[in-house]
C-alpha positions as CSV (number, residue, x, y, z in Angstrom):
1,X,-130.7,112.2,152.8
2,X,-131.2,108.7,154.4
3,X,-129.9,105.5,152.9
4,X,-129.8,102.1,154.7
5,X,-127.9,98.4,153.8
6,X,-128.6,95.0,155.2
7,X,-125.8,94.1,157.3
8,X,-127.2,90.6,158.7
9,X,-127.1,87.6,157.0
10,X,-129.5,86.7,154.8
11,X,-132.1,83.9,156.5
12,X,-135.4,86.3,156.1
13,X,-137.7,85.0,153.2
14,X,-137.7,88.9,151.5
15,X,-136.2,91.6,153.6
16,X,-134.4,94.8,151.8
17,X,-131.1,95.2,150.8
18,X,-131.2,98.6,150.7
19,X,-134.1,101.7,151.4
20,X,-133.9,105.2,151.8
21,X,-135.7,108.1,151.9
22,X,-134.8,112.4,151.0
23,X,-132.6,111.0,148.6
24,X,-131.3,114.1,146.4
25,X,-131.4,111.7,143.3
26,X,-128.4,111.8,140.3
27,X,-128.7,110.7,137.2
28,X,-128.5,106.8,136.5
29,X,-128.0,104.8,133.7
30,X,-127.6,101.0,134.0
31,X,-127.0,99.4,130.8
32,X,-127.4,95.7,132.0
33,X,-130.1,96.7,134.6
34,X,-130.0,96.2,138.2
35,X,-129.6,92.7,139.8
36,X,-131.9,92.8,142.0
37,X,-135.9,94.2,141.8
38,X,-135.8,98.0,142.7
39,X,-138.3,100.6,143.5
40,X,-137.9,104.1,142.8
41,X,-140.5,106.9,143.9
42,X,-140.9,110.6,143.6
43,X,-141.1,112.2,146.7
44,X,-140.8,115.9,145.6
45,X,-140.0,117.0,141.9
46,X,-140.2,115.1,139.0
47,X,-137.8,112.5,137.1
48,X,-138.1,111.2,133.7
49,X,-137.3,107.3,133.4
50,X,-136.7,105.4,130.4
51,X,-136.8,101.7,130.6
52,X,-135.8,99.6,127.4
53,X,-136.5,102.8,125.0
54,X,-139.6,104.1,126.7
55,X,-139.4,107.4,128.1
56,X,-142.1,108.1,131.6
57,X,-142.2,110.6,133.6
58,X,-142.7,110.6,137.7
59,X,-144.2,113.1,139.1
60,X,-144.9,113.4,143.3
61,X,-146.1,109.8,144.7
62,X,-145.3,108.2,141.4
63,X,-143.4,105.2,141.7
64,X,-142.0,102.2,139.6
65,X,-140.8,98.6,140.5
66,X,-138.5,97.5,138.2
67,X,-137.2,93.6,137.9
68,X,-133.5,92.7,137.6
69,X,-131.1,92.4,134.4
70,X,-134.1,95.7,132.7
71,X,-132.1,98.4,131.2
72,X,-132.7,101.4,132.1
73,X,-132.3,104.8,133.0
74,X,-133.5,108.5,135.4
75,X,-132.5,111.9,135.4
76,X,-134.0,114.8,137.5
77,X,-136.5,117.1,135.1
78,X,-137.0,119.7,137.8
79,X,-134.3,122.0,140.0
80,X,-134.8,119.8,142.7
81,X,-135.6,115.5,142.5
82,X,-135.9,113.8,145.8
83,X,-136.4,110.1,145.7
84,X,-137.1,107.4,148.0
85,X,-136.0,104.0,147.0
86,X,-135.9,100.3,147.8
87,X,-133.9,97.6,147.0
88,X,-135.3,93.7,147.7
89,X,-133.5,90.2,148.4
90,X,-134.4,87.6,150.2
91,X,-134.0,83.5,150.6
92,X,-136.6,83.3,148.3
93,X,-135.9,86.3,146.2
94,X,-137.5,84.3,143.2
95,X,-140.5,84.6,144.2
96,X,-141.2,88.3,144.0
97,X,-141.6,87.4,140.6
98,X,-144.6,85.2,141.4
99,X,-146.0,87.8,143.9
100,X,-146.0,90.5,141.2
101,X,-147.5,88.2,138.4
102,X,-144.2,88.1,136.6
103,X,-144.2,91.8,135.3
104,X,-141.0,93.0,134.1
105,X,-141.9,97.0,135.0
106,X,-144.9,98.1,137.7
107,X,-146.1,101.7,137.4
108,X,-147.5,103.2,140.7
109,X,-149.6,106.0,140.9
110,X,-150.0,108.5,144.0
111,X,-152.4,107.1,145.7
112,X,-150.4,103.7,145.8
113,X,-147.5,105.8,146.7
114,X,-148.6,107.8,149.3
115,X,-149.1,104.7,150.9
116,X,-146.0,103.3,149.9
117,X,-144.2,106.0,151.4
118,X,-145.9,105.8,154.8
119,X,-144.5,101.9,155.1
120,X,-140.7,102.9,153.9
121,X,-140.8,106.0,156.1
122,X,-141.5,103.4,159.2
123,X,-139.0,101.2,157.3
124,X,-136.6,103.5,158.2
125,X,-137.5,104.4,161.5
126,X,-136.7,100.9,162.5
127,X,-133.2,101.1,160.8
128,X,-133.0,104.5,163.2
129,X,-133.4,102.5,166.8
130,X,-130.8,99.2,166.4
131,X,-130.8,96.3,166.8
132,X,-133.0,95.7,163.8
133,X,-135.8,92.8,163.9
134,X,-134.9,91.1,161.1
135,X,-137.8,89.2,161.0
136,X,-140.4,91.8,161.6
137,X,-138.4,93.4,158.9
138,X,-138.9,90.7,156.4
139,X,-142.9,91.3,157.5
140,X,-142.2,95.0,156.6
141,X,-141.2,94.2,153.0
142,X,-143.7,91.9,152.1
143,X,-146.7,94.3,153.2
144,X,-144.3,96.6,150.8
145,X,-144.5,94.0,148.2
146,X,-148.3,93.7,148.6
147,X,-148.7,97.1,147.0
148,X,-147.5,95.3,143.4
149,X,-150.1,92.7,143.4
150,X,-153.3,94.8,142.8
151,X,-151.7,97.4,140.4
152,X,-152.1,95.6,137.0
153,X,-149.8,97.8,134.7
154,X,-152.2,97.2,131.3
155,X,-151.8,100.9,130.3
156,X,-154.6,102.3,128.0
157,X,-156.2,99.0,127.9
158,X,-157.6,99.6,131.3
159,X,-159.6,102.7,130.0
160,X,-161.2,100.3,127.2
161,X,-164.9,99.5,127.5
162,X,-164.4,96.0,127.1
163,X,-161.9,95.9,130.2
164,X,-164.3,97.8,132.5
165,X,-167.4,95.9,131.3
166,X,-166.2,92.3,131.4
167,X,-162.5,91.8,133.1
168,X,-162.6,94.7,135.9
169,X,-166.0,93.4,137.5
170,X,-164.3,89.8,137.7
171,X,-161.2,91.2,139.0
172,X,-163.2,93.0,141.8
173,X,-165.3,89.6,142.5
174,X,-162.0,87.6,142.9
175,X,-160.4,89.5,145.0
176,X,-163.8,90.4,147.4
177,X,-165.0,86.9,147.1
178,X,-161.7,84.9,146.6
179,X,-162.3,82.8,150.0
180,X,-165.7,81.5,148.5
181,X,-166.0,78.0,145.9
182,X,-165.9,80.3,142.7
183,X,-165.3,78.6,139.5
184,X,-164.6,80.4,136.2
185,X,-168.0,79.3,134.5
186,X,-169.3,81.4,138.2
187,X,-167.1,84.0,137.4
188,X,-167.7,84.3,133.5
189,X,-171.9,84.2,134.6
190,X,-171.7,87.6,136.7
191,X,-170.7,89.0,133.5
192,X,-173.0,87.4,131.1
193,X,-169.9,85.8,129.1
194,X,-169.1,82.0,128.2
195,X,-166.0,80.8,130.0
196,X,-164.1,81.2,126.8
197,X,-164.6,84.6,126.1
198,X,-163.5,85.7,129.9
199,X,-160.4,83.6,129.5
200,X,-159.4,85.3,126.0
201,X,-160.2,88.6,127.7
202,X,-157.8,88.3,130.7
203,X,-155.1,86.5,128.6
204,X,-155.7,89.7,126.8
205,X,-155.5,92.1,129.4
206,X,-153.8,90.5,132.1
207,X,-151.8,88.0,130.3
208,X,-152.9,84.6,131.6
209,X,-156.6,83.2,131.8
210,X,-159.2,84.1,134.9
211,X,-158.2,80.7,136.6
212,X,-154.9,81.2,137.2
213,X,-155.1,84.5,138.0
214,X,-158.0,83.2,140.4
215,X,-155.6,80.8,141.6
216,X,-152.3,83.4,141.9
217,X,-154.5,85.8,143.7
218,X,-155.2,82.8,146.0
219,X,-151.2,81.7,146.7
220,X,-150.9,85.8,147.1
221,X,-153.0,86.0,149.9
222,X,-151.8,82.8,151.5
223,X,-148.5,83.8,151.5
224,X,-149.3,87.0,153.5
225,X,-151.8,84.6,156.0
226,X,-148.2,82.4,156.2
227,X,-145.9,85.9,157.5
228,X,-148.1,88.0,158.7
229,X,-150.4,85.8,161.0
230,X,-147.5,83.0,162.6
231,X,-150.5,81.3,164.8
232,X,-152.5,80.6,162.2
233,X,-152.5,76.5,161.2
234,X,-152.4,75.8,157.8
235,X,-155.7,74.3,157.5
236,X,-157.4,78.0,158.4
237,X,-155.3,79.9,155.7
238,X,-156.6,76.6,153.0
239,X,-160.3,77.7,154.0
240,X,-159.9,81.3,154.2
241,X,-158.6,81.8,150.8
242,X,-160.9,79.0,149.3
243,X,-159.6,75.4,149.7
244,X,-161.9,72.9,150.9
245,X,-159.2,70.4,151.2
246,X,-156.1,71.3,152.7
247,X,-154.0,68.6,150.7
248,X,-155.2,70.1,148.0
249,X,-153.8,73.7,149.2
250,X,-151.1,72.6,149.8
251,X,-150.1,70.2,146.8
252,X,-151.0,73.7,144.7
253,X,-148.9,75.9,146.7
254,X,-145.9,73.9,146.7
255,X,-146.4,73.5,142.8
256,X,-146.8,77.3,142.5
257,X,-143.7,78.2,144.7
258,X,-142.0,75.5,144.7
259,X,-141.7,74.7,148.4
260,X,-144.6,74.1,151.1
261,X,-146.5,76.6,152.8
262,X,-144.9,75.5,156.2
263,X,-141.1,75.7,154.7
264,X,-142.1,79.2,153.0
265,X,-143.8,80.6,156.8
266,X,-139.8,79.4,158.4
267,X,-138.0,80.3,155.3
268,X,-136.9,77.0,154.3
269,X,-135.7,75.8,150.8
């Protein structure tokens, strides 16, 4: 078993409180939820989780992000449960909210977590060899938090015709095509809808209409431009996720976040 605690102050944008990995999981039950987002994953067995009164069950490579103050609840359901888990703070903790579309519970399936796993397994490799770069680690975690953005959680809906004929072709278009001068009446065209109709579908499905999610998927992107690629000017990561004016970008960001895309690449509030 392998568990790991920040120990440095906090200056990072995100970094991780806590992450481990083999972790020969007990039961837990936290009434008044956890304060901070938390991930926990499946690495052998399978766990049964209850959040807020609904029961799940997570089998190997399974995963869930969970966000702060959510009752809930796990207990093993096989002889043996290893975990791995992470924990995630930050300067601008508040905005892993943004970054996962303001969902309250994120399911992940194996795929995802297979993946997942690979980046908390070198996670912890790093914790292994000290001293710790804190801000490579911060890099570390937001890759992590990367995984949350593409995984809509929408249940059965996604299986629905409507979904798969309308919203999932947009979806794919958005996030292939994002750094092009789309517009929703562009958008709503491919799929032979009015504007209207699009909007009521992904307020549907997705909770908010296609040009903010457009636009989030847009911020999303920028914000990994701003930590992963530190030589980048800011007029580059405007045009490459579709800004033809960098005022613009930046007046948007800033309105989104709350701070500008300079003060969130240093870390600045």
């Amino acid at each position: 078993m392998t568990i790991y605690f920040r120990n440095t102050p906090l200056r990072e944008p995100f970094t991780f409180e806590s992450v481990g990995n083999h972790w020969d999981q007990e039961e837990v039950r936290r009434g008044t939820g956890y304060p901070l987002y938390h991930y926990l994953q499946t690495e052998k067995g399978v766990g049964e989780i209850e959040i807020q009164g609904k029961i799940s069950l997570l089998g190997e490579g399974q995963g869930v992000l969970i966000a702060p103050s959510i009752r809930h609840s796990y207990r093993r359901k096989s002889k043996e449960w290893l975990t791995y888990f992470a924990t995630f703070t930050g300067i601008m903790e508040n905005g892993i909210g943004t970054l996962t579309g303001n969902r309250k519970i994120i399911f992940v399936e194996k795929g995802t977590g297979l993946a997942i796993a690979r980046q908390l397994d070198a996670v912890l490799a790093k914790f292994e060899t000290p001293p710790v770069d804190a801000v490579a680690l911060s890099v570390d975690c937001y890759r992590l938090l990367m995984n949350f953005m593409d995984h809509m959680y929408v249940g059965n809906m996604a299986k629905e015709e409507t979904y798969q004929k309308y919203v999932e072709p947009v979806i794919q278009k958005i996030e292939t095509e994002f750094d092009a001068d789309l517009t929703v009446q562009e958008l709503a065209a491919s799929v032979y809808v009015t504007p209207q109709y699009l909007s009521r579908l992904f307020m549907r499905f997705l909770g908010c209409p296609t040009h903010e999610y457009l636009l989030r998927h847009r911020m999303n992107v920028a914000k990994k431009y701003l930590l992963t690629k530190p030589n980048m000017e800011i007029q580059e990561i405007a045009r490459q996720v579709g800004f033809g004016s960098t005022s613009h970008f930046i007046a948007m960001f800033k309105k989104k976040t709350g701070v500008t895309p300079m003060d969130f690449r240093t870390g600045r509030m």
